[in-house]
C-alpha positions as CSV (number, residue, x, y, z in Angstrom):
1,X,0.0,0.0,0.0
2,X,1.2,3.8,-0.7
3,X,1.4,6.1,2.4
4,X,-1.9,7.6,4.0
5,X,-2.3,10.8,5.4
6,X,-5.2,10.1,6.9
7,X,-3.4,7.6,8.8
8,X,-0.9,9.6,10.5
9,X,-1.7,11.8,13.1
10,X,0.1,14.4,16.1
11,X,-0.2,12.1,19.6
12,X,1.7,15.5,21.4
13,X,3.7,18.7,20.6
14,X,5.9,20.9,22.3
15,X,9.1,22.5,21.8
16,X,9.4,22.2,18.2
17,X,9.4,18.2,18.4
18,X,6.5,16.3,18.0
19,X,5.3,13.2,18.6
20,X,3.4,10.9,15.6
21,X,1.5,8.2,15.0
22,X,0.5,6.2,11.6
23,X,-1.2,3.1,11.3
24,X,0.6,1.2,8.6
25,X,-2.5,-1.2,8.0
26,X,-1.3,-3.8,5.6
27,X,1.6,-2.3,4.7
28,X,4.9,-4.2,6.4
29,X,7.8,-2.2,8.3
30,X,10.0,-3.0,5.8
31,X,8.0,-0.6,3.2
32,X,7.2,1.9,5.6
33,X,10.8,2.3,6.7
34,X,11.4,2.8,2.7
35,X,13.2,6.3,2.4
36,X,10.7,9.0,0.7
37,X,7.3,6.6,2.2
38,X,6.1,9.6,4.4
39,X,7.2,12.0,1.9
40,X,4.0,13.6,0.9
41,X,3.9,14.4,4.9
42,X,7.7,16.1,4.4
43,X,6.0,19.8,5.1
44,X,4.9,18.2,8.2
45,X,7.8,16.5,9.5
46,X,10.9,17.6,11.0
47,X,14.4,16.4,12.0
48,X,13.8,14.8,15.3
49,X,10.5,14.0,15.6
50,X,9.6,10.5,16.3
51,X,7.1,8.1,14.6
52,X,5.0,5.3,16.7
53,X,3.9,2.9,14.0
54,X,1.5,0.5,14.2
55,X,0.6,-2.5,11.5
56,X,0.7,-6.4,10.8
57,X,4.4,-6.7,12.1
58,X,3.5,-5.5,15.5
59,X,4.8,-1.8,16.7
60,X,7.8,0.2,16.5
61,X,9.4,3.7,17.7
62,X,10.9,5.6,14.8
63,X,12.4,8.6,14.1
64,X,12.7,10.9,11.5
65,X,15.5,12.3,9.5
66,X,15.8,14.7,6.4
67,X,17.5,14.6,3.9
68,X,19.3,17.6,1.8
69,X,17.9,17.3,-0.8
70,X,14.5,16.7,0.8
71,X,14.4,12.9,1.1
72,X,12.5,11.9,4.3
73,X,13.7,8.7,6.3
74,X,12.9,7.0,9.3
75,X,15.1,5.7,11.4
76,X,14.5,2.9,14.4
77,X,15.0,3.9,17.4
78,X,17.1,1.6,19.1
């Protein structure tokens, strides 16, 4: 499956950071962790900011990182 905006949403804010979720659905973590899979979000997200996903595979913590030429990638959070 593509990426879903509806699916993603702000769980908290503050700071400058904030604090996402997206329900991945059918869609495994190896395809969501795909570099440029939130990027129609990328006006959205920020350096930093982490990423709860949920889907099939279970749950994860993620966090996101931009690129310089605008790429966005997530990151597991170890």
């Amino acid at each position: 499956m593509a990426f879903a905006i509806r699916n993603l949403s702000v769980l908290a804010y503050a700071n400058g950071f904030t604090l996402w979720h997206y329900k991945a659905g059918k869609d495994p973590f190896s395809h969501v962790q795909t570099v440029n899979f939130f990027a129609d979000a990328a006006d959205m997200l920020s350096d930093g900011d982490m990423m709860m996903v949920s889907g099939l595979d279970g749950g994860r913590v993620l966090s996101v990182v931009t690129g310089t030429g605008g790429e966005i990638a997530t990151n597991p959070v170890l």
